[in-house]
C-alpha positions in Angstrom: 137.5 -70.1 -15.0 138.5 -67.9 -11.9 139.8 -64.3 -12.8 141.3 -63.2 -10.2 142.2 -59.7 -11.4 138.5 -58.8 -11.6 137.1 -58.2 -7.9 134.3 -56.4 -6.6 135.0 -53.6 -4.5 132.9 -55.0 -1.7 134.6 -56.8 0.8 131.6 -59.3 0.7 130.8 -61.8 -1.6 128.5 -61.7 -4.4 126.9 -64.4 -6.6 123.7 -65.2 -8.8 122.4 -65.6 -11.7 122.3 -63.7 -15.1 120.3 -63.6 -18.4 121.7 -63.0 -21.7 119.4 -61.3 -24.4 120.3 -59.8 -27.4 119.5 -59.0 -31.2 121.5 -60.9 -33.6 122.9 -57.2 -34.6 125.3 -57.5 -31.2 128.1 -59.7 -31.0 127.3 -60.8 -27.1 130.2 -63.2 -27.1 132.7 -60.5 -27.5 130.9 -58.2 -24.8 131.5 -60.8 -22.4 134.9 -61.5 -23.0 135.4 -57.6 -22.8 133.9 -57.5 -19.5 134.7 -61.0 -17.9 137.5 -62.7 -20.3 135.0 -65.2 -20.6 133.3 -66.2 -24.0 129.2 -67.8 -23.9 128.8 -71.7 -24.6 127.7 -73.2 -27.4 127.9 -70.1 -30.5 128.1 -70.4 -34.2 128.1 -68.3 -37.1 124.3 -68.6 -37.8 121.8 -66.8 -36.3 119.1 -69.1 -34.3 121.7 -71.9 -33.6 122.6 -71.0 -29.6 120.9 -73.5 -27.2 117.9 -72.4 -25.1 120.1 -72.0 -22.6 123.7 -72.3 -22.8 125.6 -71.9 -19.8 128.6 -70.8 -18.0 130.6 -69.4 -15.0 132.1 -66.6 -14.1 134.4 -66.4 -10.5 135.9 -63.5 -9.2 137.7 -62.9 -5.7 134.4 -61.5 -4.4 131.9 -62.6 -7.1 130.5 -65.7 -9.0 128.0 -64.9 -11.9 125.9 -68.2 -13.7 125.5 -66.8 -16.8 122.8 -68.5 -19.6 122.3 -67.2 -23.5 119.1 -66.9 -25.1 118.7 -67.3 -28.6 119.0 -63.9 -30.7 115.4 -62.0 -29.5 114.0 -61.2 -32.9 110.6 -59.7 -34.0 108.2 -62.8 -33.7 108.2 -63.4 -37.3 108.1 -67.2 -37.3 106.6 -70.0 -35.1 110.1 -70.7 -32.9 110.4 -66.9 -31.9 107.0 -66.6 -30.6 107.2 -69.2 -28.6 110.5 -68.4 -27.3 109.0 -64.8 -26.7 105.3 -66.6 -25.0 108.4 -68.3 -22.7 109.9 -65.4 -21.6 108.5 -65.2 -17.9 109.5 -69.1 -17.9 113.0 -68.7 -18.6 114.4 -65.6 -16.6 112.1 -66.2 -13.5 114.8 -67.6 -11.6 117.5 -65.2 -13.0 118.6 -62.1 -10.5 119.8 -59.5 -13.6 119.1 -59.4 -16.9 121.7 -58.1 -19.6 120.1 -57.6 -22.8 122.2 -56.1 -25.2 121.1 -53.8 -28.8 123.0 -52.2 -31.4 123.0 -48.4 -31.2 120.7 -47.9 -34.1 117.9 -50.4 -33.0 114.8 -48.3 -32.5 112.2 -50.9 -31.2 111.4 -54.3 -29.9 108.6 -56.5 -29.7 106.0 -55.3 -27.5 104.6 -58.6 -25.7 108.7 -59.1 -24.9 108.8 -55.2 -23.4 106.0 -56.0 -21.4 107.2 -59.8 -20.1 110.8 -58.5 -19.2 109.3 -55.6 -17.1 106.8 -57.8 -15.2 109.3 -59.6 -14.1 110.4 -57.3 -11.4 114.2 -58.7 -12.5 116.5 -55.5 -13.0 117.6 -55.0 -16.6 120.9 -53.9 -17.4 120.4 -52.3 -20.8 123.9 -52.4 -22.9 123.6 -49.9 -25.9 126.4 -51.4 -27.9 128.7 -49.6 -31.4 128.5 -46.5 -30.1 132.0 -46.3 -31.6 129.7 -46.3 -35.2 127.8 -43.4 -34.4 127.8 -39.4 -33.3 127.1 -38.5 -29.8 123.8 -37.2 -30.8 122.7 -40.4 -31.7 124.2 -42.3 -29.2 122.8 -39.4 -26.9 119.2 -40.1 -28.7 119.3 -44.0 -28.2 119.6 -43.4 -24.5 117.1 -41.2 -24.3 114.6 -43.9 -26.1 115.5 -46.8 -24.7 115.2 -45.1 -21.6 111.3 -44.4 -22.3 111.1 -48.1 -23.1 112.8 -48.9 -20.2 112.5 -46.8 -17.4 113.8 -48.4 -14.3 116.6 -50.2 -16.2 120.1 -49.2 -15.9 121.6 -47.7 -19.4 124.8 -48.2 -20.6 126.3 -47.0 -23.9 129.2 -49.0 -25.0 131.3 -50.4 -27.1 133.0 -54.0 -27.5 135.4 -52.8 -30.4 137.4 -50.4 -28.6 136.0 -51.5 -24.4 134.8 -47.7 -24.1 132.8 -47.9 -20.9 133.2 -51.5 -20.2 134.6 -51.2 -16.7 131.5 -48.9 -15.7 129.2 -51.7 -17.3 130.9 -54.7 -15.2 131.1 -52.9 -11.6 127.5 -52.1 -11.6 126.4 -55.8 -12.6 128.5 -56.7 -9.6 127.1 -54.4 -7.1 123.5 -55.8 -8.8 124.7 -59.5 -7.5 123.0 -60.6 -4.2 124.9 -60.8 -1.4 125.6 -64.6 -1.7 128.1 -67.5 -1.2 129.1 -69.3 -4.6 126.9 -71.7 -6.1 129.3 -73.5 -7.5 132.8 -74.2 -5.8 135.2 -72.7 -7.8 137.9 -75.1 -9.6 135.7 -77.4 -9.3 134.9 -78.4 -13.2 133.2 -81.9 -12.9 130.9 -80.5 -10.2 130.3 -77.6 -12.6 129.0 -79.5 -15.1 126.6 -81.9 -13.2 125.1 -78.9 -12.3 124.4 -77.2 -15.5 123.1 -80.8 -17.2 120.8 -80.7 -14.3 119.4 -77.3 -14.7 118.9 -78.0 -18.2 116.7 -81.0 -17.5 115.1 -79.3 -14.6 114.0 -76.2 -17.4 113.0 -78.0 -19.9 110.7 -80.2 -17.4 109.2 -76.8 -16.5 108.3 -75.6 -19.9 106.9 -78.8 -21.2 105.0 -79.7 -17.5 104.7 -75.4 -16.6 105.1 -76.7 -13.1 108.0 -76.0 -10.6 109.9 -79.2 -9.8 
């Protein structure tokens, strides 16, 4: 879907591709339809029903962004999490930002996944979401401790119920978007989708083989 209203600042043109994480406490559906007037693929009700990697596409005058879901990044309580935490360096190494998204009053995550998503040498775009539900101390304090968690991501506090610094959050993932033609010719559907089913097959062919192909 293009959206023509939304354009980069840059006269050049921007395109790659993006990583969605979040904890089932965040509605990342309505995030991205705050900042993009797009919706991710493939949701339902239930946590731990998204795809491994649902996908979409974003175009802009100046920008295309390839976005993919993950499934709701929980403490690795049960067999399917830690796996899809041990996968982590699998699935976002060909990703050029990663948006992971929390709820204002989260205070921790799973260390291995910490330590995977800052190996990566990907940036992170940390979205601290509600703030709407909380005092600017707190809000002020969930900065500052994601912030020791994360130091060299980018921090923004929002929130998707009343799109309070939204338009911040979606100019600096543009300006994060290398320097790129589109991957995918825009308003082109059927060519759209040949391309996602074949970078589904070509992931799952690297997890199960751990090979490039």
């Amino acid at each position: 879907m293009n959206n023509p209203s939304i354009a980069n600042s840059s006269k050049k043109h921007h395109a790659g591709f993006i990583k969605l994480i979040g904890s089932p406490n965040v509605d990342k559906n309505t995030l991205i339809n705050q900042l993009f007037g797009e919706k991710t693929p493939n949701t339902t009700s239930e946590m731990q029903t998204k795809s491994p990697r649902a996908m979409g596409v974003i175009n802009g005058d100046n920008f295309q962004i390839v976005y993919s879901d993950l499934p709701d990044v929980l403490a690795p309580a049960d067999k399917m999490q830690k796996k899809l935490i041990g996968q982590v360096e699998d699935l976002l190494q060909n990703d050029d930002i990663i948006l992971y998204f929390i709820d204002c009053g989260e205070t921790c995550i799973d260390a291995q996944l910490a330590k995977s998503l800052k190996g990566l040498g990907i940036p992170i775009v940390l979205v601290i979401d509600q703030i709407d539900k909380y005092t600017e101390e707190q809000v002020a304090e969930a900065r500052a401790r994601w912030s020791k968690i994360f130091p060299e991501a980018d921090i923004f506090t929002v929130s998707s119920l009343t799109g309070q610094n939204i338009d911040g959050l979606r100019e600096r993932i543009i300006a994060l978007l290398p320097e790129s033609p589109s991957y995918i010719p825009k308003n082109n559907s059927e060519h759209s989708t040949r391309y996602f089913i074949t970078e589904l097959i070509r992931e799952q062919i690297r997890l199960q083989y751990k090979k490039e192909i």
